[in-house]
C-alpha angles and dihedrals in degrees: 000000000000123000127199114187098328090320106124104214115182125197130233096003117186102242096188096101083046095066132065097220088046109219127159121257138130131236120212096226124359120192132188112241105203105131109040087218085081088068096091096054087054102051082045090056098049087046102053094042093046099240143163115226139211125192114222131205123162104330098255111118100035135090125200121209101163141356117307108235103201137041123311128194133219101209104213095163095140135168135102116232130192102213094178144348138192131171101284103021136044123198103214110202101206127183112231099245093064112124100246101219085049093053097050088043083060092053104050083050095062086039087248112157135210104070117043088107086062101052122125090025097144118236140060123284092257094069096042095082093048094071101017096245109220132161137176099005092321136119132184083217082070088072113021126133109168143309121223115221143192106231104218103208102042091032089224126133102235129184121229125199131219085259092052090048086064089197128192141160091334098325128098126171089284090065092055125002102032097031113163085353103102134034111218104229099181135342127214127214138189116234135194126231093209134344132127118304120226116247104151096102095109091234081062102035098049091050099052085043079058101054098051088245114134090175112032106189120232090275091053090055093050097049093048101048079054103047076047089053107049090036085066108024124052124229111255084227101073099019125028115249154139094218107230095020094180134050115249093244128238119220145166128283091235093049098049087052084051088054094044100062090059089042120026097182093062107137129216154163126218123242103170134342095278095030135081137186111229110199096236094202083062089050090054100045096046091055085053102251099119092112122010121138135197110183111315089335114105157151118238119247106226093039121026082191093079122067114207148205117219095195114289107035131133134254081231098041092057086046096053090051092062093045090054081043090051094046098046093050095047082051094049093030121016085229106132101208129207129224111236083200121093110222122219142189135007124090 
């Protein structure tokens, strides 16, 4: 173990029970983020080794295909803060290494509303305003306030707007712009004391419809999206995943008419005018991937969104498997599809 100036670095840490999808790989130096005046040091000590970097929160969003030759954090910055509350709204003040689905199952709790369509989304609060998590008819852009970041090359905290953040379909400024230049430390949202909850995502829709219920409260939100969710997803701790391992793709209208000739039951969801939502995971399925399995490589059988470890499987080989999966789907459908996944490590 090194230590620079009260920062505990360790050296050639197993990053397999760090990761989701649970592959094996090795990362040069590892540190703990849980004060964010450490940040400094750390950005000292990438700076006088010569090393690339990697935050990392719960696991959830990277893929590993081969060591990771540099320093990788842990980001541990935790508390939830109410920075001010009225009547009708509460502005919750949360530190980016808080688990997510811990955090909406706090709030609606507390009947807090804004984000029980987004409950059991794996990951910490710091990575959900990189992509812009949503589900179910749910953003956090819906109730975003602002992020506070550490700005790596002017080691400065700055504070960044819904309007800086430039967010989009699960995309913001720190997919693109500002790539690898700041750290989140903590994000605040906007929530609701009482207000109508959205259930006309037709996951959502069809199951309450089921149940005979016309007005589902904010827990039974909450416990259907859920029962939806684990019915389709499987739990990383018993299977490897990422969880969606692919973006739901946006097309053209007149590509989507011209899809929908060949196959009439392509769903799909409008954006714009001009513009359409195409579910990936139907994509996928339809081109008779939903599982298929090389080695210990697969995709899952109830949802060819998810890519999955069986147990022994490679960063790479789980790679691989999405390239032959991206390649099948431009040749049946001329859809180009984008891995949600960030891939690390290897050459």
């Amino acid at each position: 173990m090194l230590n620079s100036n009260g920062l505990d670095i360790q050296r050639d840490v197993q990053l397999a029970d760090l990761s989701t999808m649970g592959v094996k790989a090795i990362s040069k130096y590892f540190a703990t983020l849980d004060d964010i005046n450490l940040l400094p040091e750390i950005i000292n000590f990438v700076e006088s080794t010569h090393s690339k970097f990697l935050i990392l929160g719960g696991g959830s969003n990277v893929l590993f295909i081969g060591d990771f030759d540099g320093l990788i954090i842990k980001n541990e910055l935790n508390g939830i803060q109410i920075v001010e509350e009225t009547e009708t709204q509460v502005l919750l003040k949360i530190g980016a290494g808080e688990n997510w689905h811990a955090l909406v199952e706090f709030c609606v709790g507390n009947r807090w509303f804004g984000i029980e369509n987004l409950a059991l989304i794996p990951g910490t609060v710091g990575a959900a305003p990189i992509q812009n998590i949503g589900a179910y008819g749910v953003e956090l852009v819906d109730v975003f306030v602002e992020l506070e970041a550490f700005d790596i090359d002017n080691k400065t905290f700055n504070v960044f707007n819904k309007r800086d953040c430039k967010f989009g379909y699960r995309d913001s400024i720190f997919k693109n712009t500002l790539k690898n230049k700041f750290i989140i430390t903590s994000v605040t949202i906007r929530l609701q004391k009482s207000g109508e909850v959205n259930f006309g995502y037709s996951a959502l829709k069809s199951h309450f419809e089921t149940l005979g219920i016309s007005t589902p409260s904010i827990d039974e939100i909450f416990k259907a999206v859920v029962e939806v969710r684990q019915s389709k997803l499987p739990d990383p701790a018993f299977i490897g995943n990422n969880g969606s391992f692919f973006k739901n793709p946006v097309i053209p209208v007149f590509h989507y008419d011209e899809l929908k000739q060949k196959y009439p039951d392509i769903p799909s969801y409008p954006v714009t005018e001009q513009l359409v939502k195409v579910p990936a995971g139907w994509l996928i399925d339809k081109a008779g991937w939903k599982g298929y399995r090389k080695g210990d490589a697969g995709i899952h059988a109830k949802q060819a969104l998810v890519l999955v470890n069986y147990g022994y499987a490679s960063g790479q080989d789980i790679y691989q498997l999405s390239e032959m999966v991206l390649n099948d789907v431009i040749q049946k459908f001329g859809i180009k599809l984008e891995r949600e996944v960030n891939i690390f490590g290897g050459n």
